[in-house]
PDB file of the backbone (N, CA, C, O) and the ligand in Angstrom, with CONECT records:
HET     ZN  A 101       1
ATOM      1  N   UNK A   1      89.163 216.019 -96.194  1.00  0.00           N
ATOM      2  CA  UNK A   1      90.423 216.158 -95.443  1.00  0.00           C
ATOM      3  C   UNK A   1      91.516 215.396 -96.174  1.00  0.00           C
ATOM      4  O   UNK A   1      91.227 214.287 -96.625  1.00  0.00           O
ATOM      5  N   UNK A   2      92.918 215.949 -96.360  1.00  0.00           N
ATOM      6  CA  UNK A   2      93.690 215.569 -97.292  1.00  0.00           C
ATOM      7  C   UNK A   2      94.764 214.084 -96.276  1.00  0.00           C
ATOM      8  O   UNK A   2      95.273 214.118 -95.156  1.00  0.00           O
ATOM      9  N   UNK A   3      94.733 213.255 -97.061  1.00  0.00           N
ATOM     10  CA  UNK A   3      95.539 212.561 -96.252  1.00  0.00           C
ATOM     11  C   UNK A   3      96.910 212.861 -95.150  1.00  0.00           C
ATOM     12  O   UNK A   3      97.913 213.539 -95.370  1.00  0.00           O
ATOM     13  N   UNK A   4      96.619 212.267 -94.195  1.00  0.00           N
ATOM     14  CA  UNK A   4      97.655 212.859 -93.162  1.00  0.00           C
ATOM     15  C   UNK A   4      99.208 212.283 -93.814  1.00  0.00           C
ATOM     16  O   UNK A   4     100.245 212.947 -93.795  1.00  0.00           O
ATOM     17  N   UNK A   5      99.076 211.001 -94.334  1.00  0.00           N
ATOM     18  CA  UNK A   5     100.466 210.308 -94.464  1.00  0.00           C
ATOM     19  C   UNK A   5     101.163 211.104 -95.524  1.00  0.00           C
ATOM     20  O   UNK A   5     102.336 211.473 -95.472  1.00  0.00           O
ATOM     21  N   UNK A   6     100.124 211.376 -96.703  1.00  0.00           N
ATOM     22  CA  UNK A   6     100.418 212.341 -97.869  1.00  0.00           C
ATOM     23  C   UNK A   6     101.105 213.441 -97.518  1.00  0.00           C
ATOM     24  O   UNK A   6     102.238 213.803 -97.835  1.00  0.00           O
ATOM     25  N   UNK A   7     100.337 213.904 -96.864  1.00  0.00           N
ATOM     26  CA  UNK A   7     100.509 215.416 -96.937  1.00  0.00           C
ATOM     27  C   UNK A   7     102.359 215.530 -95.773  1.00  0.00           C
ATOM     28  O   UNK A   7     103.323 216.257 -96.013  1.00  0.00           O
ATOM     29  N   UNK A   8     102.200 214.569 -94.667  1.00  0.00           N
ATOM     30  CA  UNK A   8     103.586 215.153 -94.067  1.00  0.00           C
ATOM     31  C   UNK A   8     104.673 213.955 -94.379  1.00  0.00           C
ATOM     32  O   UNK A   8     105.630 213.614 -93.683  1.00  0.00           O
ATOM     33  N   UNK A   9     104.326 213.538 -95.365  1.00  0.00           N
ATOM     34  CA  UNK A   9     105.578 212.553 -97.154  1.00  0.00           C
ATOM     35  C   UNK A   9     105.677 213.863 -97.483  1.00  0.00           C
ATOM     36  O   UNK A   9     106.764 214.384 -97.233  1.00  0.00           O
ATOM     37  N   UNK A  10     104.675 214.669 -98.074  1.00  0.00           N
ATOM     38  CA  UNK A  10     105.071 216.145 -98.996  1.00  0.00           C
ATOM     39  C   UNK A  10     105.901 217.066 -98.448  1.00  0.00           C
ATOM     40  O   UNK A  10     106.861 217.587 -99.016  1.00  0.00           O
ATOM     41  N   UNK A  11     105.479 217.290 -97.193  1.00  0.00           N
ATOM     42  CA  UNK A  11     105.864 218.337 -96.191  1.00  0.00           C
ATOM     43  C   UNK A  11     107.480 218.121 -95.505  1.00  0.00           C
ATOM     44  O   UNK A  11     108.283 218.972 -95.122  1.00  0.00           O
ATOM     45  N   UNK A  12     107.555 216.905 -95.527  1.00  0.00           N
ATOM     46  CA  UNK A  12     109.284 216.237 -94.673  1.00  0.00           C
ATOM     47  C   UNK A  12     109.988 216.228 -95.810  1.00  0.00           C
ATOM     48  O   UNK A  12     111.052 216.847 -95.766  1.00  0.00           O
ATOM     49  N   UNK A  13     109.687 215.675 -96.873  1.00  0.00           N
ATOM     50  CA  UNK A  13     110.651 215.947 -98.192  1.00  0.00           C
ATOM     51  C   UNK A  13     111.176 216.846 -98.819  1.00  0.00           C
ATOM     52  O   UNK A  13     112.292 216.792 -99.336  1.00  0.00           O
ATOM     53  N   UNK A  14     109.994 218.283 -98.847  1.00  0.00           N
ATOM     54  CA  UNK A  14     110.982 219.057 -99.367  1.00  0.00           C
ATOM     55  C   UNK A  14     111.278 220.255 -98.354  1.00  0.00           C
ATOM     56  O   UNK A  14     111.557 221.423 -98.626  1.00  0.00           O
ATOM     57  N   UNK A  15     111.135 219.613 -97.058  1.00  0.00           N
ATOM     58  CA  UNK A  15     111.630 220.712 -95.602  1.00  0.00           C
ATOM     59  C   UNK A  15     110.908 221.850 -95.407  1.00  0.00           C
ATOM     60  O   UNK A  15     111.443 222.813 -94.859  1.00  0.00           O
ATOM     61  N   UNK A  16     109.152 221.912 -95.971  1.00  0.00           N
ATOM     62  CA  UNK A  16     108.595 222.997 -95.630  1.00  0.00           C
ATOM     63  C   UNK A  16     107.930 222.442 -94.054  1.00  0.00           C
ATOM     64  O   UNK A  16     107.823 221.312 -93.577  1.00  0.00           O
ATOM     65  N   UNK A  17     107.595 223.675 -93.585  1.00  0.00           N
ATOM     66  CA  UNK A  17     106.703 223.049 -91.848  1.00  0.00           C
ATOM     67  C   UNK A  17     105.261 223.178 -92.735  1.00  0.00           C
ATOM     68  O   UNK A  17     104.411 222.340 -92.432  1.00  0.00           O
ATOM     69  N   UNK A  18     104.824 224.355 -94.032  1.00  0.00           N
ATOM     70  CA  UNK A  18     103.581 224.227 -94.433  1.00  0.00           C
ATOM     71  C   UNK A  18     103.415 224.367 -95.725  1.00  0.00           C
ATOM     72  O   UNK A  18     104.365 224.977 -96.215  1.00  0.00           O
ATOM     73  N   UNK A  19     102.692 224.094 -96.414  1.00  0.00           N
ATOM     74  CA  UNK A  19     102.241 224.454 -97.795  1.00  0.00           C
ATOM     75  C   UNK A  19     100.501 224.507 -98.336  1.00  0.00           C
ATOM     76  O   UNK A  19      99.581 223.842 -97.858  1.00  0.00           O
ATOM     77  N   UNK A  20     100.427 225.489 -99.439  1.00  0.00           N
ATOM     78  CA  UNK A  20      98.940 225.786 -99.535  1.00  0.00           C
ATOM     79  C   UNK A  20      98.912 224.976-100.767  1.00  0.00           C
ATOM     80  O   UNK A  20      99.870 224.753-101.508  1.00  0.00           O
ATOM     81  N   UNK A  21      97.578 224.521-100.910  1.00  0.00           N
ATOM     82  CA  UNK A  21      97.139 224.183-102.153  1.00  0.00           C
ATOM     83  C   UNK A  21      95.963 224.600-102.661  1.00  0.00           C
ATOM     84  O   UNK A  21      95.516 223.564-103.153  1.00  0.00           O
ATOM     85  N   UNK A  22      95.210 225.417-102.850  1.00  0.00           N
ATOM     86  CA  UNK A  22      94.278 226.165-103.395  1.00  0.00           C
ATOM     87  C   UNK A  22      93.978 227.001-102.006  1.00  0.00           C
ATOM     88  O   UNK A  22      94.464 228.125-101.883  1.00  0.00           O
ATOM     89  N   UNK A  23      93.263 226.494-101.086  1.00  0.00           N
ATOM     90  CA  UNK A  23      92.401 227.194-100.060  1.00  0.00           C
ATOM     91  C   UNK A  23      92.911 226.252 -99.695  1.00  0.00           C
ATOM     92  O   UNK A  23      93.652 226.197-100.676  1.00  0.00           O
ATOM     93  N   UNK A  24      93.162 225.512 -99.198  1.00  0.00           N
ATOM     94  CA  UNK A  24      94.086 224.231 -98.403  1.00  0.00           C
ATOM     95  C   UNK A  24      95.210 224.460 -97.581  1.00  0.00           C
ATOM     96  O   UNK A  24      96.162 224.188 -98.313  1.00  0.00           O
ATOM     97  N   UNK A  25      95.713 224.856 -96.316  1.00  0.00           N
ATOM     98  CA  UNK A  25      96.849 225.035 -95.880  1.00  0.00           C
ATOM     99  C   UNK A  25      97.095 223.574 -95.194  1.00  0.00           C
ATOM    100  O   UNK A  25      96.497 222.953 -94.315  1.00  0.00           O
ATOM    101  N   UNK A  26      98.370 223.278 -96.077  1.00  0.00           N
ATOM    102  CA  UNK A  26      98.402 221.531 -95.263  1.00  0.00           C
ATOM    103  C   UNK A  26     100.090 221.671 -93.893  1.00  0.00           C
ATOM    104  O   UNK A  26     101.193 221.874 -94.401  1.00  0.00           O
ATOM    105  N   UNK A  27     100.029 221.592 -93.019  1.00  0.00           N
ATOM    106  CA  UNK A  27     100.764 221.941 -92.325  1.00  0.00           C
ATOM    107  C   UNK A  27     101.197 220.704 -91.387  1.00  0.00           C
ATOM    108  O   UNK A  27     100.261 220.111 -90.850  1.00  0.00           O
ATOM    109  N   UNK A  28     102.661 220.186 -91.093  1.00  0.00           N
ATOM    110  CA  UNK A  28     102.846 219.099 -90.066  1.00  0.00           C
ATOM    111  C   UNK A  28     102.815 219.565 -88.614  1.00  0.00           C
ATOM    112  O   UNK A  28     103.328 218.994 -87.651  1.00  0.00           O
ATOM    113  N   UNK A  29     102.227 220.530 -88.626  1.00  0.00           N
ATOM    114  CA  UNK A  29     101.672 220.529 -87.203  1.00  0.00           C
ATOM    115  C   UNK A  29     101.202 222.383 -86.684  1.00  0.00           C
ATOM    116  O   UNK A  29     100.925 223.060 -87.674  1.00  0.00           O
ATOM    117  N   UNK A  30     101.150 222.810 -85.933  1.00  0.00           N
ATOM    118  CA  UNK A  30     100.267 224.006 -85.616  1.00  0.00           C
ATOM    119  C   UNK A  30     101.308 225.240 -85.788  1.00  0.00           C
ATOM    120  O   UNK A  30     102.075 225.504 -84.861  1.00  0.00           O
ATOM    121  N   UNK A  31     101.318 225.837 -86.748  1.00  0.00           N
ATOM    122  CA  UNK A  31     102.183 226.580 -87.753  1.00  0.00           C
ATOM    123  C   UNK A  31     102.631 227.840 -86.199  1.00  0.00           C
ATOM    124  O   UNK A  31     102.043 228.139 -85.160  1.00  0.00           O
ATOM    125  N   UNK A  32     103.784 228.194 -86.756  1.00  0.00           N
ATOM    126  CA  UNK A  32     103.315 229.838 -86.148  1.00  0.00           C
ATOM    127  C   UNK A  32     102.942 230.847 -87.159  1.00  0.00           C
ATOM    128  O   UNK A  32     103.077 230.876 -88.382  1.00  0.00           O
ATOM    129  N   UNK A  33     102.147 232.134 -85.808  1.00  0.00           N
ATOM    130  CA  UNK A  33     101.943 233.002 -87.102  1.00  0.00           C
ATOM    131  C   UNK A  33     102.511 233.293 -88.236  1.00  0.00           C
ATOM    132  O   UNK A  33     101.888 232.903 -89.224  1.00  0.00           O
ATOM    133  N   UNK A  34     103.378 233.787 -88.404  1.00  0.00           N
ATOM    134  CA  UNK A  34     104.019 234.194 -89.255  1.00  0.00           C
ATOM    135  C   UNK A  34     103.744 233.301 -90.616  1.00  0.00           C
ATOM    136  O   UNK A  34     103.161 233.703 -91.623  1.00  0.00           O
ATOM    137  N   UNK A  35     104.287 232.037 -90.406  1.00  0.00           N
ATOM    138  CA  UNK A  35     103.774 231.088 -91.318  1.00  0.00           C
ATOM    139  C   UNK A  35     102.497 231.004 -91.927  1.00  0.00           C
ATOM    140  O   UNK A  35     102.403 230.690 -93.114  1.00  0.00           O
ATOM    141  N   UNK A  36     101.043 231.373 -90.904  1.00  0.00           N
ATOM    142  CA  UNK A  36      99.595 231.088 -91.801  1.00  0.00           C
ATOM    143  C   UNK A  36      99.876 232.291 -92.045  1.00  0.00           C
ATOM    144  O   UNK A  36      99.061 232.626 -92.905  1.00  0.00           O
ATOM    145  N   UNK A  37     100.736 233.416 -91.743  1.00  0.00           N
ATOM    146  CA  UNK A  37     100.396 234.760 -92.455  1.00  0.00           C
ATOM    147  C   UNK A  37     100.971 234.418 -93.979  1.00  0.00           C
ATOM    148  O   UNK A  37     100.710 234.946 -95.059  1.00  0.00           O
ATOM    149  N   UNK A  38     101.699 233.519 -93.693  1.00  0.00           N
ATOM    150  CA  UNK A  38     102.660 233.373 -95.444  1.00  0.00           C
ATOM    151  C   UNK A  38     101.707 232.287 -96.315  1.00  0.00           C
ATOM    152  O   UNK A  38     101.696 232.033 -97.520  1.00  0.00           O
ATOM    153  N   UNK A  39     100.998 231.812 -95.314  1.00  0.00           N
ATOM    154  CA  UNK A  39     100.604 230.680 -96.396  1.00  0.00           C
ATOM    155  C   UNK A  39      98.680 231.435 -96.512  1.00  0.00           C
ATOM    156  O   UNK A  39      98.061 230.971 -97.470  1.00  0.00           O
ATOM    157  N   UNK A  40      98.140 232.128 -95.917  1.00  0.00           N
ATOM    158  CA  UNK A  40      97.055 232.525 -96.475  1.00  0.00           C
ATOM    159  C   UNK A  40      97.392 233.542 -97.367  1.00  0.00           C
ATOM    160  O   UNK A  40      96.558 233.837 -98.224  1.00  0.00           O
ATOM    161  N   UNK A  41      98.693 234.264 -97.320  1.00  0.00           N
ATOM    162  CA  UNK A  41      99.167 235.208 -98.520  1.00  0.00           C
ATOM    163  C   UNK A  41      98.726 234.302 -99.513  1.00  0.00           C
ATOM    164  O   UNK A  41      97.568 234.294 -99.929  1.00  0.00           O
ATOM    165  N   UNK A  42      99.622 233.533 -99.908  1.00  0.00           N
ATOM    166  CA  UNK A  42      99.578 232.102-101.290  1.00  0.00           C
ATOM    167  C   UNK A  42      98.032 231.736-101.198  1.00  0.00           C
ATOM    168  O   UNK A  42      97.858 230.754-101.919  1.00  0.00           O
ATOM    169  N   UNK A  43      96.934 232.102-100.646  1.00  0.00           N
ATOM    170  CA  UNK A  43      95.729 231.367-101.075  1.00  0.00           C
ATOM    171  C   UNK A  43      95.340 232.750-101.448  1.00  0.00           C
ATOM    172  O   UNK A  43      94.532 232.701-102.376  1.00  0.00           O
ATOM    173  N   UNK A  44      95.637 234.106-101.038  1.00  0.00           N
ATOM    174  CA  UNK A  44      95.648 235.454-101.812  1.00  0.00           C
ATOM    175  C   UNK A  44      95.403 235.024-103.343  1.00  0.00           C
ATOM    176  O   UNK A  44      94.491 234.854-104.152  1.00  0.00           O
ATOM    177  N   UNK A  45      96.917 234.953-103.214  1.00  0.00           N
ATOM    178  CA  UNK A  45      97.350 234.834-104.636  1.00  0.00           C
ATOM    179  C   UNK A  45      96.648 233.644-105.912  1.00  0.00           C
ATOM    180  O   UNK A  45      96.344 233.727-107.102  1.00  0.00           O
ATOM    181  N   UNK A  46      96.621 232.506-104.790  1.00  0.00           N
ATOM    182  CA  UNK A  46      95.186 231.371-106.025  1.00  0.00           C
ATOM    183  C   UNK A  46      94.867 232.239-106.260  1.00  0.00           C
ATOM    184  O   UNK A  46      95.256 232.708-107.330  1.00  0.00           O
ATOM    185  N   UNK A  47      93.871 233.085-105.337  1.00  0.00           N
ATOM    186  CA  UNK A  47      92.490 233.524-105.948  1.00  0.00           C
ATOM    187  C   UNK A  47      92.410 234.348-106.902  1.00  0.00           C
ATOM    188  O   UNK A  47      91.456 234.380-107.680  1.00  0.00           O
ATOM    189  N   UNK A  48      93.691 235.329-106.965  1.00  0.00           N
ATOM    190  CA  UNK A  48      94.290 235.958-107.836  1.00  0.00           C
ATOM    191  C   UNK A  48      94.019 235.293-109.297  1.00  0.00           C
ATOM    192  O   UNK A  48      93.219 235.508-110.207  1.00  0.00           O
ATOM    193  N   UNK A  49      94.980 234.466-109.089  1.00  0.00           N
ATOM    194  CA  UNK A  49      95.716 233.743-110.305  1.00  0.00           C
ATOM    195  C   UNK A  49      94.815 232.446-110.982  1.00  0.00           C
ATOM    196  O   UNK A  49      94.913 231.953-112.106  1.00  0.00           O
ATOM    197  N   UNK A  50      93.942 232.110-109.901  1.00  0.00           N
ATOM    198  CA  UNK A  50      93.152 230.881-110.322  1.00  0.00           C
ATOM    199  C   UNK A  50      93.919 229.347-110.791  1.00  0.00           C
ATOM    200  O   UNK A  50      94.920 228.972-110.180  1.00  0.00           O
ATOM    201  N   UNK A  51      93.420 228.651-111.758  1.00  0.00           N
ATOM    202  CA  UNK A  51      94.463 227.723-112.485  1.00  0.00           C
ATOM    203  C   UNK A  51      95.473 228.243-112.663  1.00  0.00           C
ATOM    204  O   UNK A  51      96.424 227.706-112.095  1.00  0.00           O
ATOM    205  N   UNK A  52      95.768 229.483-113.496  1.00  0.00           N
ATOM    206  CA  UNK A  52      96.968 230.138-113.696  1.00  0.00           C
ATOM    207  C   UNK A  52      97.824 229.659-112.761  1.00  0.00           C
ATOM    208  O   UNK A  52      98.812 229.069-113.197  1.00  0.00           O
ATOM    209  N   UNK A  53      97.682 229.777-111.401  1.00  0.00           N
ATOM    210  CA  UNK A  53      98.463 229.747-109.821  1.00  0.00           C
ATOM    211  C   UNK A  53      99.662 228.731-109.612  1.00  0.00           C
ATOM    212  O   UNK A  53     100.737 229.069-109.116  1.00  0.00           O
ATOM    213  N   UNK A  54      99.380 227.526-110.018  1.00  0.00           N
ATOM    214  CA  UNK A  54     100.271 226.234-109.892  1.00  0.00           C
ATOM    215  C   UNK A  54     101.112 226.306-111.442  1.00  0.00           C
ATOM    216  O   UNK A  54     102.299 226.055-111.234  1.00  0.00           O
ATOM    217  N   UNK A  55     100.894 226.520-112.628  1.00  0.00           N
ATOM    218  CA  UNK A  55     101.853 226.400-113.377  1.00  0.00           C
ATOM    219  C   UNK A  55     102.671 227.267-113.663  1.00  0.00           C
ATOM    220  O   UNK A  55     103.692 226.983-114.289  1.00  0.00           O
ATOM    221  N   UNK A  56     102.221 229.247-113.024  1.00  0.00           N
ATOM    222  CA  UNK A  56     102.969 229.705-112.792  1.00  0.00           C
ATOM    223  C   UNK A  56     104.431 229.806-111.806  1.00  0.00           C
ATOM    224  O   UNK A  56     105.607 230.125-111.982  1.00  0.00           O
ATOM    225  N   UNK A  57     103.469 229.273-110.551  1.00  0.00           N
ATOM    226  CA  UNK A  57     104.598 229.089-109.837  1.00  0.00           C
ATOM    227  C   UNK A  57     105.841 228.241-109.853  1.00  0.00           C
ATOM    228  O   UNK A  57     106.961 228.315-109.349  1.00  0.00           O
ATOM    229  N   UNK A  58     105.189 227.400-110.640  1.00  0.00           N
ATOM    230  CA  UNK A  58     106.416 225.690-110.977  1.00  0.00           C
ATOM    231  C   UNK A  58     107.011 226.864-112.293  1.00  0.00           C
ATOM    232  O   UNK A  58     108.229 227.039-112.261  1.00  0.00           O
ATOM    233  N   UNK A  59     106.548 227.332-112.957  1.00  0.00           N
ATOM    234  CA  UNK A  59     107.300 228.455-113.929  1.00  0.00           C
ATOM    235  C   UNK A  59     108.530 229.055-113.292  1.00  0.00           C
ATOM    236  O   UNK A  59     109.709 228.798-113.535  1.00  0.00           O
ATOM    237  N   UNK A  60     108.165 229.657-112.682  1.00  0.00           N
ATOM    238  CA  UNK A  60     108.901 230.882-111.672  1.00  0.00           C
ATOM    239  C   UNK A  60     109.895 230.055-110.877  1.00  0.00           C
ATOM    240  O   UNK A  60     111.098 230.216-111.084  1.00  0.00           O
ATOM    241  N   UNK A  61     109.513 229.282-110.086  1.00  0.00           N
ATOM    242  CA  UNK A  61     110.397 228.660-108.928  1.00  0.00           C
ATOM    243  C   UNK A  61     111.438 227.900-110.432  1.00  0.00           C
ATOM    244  O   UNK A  61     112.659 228.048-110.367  1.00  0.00           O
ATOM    245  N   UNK A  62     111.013 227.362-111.309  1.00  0.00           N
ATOM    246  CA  UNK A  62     112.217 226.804-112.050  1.00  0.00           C
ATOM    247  C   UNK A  62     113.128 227.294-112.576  1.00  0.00           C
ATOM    248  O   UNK A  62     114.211 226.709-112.587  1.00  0.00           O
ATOM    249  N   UNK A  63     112.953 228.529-113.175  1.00  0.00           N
ATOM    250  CA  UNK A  63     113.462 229.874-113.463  1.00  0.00           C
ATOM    251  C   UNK A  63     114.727 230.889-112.785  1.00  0.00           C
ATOM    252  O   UNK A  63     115.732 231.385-113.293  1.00  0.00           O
ATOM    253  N   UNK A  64     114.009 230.942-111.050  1.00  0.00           N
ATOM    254  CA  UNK A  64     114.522 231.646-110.100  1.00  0.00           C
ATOM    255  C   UNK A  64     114.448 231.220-109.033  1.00  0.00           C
ATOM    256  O   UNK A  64     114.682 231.940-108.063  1.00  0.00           O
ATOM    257  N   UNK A  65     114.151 230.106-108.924  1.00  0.00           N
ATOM    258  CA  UNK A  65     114.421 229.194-107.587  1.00  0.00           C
ATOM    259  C   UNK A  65     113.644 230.031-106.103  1.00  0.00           C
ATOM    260  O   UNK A  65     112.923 231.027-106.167  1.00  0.00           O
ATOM    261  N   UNK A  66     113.928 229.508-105.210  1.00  0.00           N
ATOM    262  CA  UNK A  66     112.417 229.753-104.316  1.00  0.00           C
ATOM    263  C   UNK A  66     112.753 231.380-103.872  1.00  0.00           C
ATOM    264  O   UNK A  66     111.923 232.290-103.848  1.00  0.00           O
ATOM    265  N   UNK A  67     114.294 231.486-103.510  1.00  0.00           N
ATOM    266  CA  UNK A  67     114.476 233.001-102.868  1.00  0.00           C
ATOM    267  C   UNK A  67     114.034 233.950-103.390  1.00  0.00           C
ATOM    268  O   UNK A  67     113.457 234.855-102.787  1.00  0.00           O
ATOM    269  N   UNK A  68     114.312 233.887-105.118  1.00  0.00           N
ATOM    270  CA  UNK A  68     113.812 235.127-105.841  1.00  0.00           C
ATOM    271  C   UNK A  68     112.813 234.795-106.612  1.00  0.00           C
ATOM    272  O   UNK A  68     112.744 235.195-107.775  1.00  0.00           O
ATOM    273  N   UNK A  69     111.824 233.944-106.003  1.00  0.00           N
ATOM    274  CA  UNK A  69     110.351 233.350-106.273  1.00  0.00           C
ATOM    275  C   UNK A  69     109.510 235.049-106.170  1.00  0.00           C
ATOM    276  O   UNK A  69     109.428 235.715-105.138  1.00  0.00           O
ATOM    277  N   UNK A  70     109.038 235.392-107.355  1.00  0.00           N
ATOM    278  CA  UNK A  70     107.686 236.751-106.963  1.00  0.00           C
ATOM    279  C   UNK A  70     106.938 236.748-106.273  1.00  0.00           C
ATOM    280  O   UNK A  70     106.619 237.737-105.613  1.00  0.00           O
ATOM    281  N   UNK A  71     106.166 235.112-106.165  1.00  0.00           N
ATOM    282  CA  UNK A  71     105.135 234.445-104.939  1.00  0.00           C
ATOM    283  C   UNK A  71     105.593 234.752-103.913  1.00  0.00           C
ATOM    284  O   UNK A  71     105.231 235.745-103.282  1.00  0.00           O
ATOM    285  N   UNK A  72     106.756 233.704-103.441  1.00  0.00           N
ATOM    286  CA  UNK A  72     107.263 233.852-102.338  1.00  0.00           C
ATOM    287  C   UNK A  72     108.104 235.304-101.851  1.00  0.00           C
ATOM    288  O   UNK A  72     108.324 235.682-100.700  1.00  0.00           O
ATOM    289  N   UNK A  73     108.403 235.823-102.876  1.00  0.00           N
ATOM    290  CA  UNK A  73     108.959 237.606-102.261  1.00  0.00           C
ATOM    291  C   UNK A  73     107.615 238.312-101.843  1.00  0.00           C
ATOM    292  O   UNK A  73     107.645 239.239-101.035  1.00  0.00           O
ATOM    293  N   UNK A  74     106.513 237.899-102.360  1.00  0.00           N
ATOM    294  CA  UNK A  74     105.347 238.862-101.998  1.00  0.00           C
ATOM    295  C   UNK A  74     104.986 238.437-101.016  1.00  0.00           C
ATOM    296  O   UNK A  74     104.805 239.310-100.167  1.00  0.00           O
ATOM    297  N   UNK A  75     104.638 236.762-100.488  1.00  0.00           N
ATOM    298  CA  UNK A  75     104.549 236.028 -99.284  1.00  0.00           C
ATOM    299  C   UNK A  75     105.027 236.742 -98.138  1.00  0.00           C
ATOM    300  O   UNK A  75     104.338 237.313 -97.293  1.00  0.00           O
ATOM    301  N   UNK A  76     106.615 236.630 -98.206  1.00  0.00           N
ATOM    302  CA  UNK A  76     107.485 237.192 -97.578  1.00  0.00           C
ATOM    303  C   UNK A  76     106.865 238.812 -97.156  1.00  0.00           C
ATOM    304  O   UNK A  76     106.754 238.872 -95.932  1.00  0.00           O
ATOM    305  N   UNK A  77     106.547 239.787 -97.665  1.00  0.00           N
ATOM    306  CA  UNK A  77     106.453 240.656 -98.139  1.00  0.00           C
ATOM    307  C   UNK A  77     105.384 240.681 -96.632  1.00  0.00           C
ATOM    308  O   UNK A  77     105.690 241.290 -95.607  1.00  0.00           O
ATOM    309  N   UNK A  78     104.086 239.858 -96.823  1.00  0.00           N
ATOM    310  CA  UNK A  78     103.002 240.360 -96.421  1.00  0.00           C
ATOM    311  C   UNK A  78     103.438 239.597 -94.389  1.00  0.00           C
ATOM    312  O   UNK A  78     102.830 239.796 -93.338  1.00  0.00           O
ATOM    313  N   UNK A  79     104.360 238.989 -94.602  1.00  0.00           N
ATOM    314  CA  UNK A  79     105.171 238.446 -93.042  1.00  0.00           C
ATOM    315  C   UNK A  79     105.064 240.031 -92.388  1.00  0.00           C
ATOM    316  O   UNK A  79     104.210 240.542 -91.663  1.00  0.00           O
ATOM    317  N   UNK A  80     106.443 240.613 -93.037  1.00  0.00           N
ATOM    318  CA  UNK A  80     106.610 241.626 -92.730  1.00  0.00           C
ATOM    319  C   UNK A  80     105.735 242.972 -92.070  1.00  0.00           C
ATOM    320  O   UNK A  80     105.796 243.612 -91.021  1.00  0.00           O
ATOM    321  N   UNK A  81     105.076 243.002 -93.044  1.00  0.00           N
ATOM    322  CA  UNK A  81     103.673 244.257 -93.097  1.00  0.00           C
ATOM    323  C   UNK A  81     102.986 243.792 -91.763  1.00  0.00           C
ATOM    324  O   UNK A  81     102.545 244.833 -91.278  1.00  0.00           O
ATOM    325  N   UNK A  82     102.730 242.934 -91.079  1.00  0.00           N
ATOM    326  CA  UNK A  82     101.929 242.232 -90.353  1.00  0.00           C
ATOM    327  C   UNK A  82     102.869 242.298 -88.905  1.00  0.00           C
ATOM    328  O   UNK A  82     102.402 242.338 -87.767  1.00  0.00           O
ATOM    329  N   UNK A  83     104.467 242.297 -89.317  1.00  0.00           N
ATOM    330  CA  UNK A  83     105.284 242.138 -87.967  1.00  0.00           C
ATOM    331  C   UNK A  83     105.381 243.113 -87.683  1.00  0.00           C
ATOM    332  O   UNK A  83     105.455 243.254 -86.462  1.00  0.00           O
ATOM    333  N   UNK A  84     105.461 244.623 -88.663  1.00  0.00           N
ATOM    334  CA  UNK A  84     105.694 245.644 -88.598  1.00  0.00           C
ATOM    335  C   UNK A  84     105.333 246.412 -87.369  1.00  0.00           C
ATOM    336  O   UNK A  84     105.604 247.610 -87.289  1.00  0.00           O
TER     337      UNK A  84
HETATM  338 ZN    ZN A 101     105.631 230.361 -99.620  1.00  0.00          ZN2+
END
């Protein structure tokens, strides 16, 4: 279990309510759907991507910043399909 103090230091700083880290959804508190729909998308995509996963994304997000993130447009993407 990932530290609680860690994880919502990570989570309050850069204003997410959740974030994945491999198979890990670390969240400051009981997400709504929509959200584990976005954040088991991103453990999709690890599995996809494997190691690849984290230096692509720090790639991408530096590049094109989070809106026009591919991760996060596909994230986004799978919200949708699900609200539909
Ligand atoms: Zn995301």
């Amino acid at each position: 279990m990932a530290d609680r103090g860690l994880a919502r230091l990570i989570l309050s700083r850069r204003g997410y309510s959740a974030i994945t880290f491999g198979h890990v959804v670390v969240s400051a508190g009981q997400p709504p759907d929509a959200i584990w729909r976005h954040e088991l998308r991103h453990v999709r995509q690890y599995e996809r991507f494997g190691c690849a996963f984290l230096p692509l994304y720090l790639l991408w997000y530096r590049r094109r910043g989070y809106a026009r993130h591919p991760l996060e447009r596909d994230a986004a993407r799978a919200i949708k399909l699900f609200d539909a």
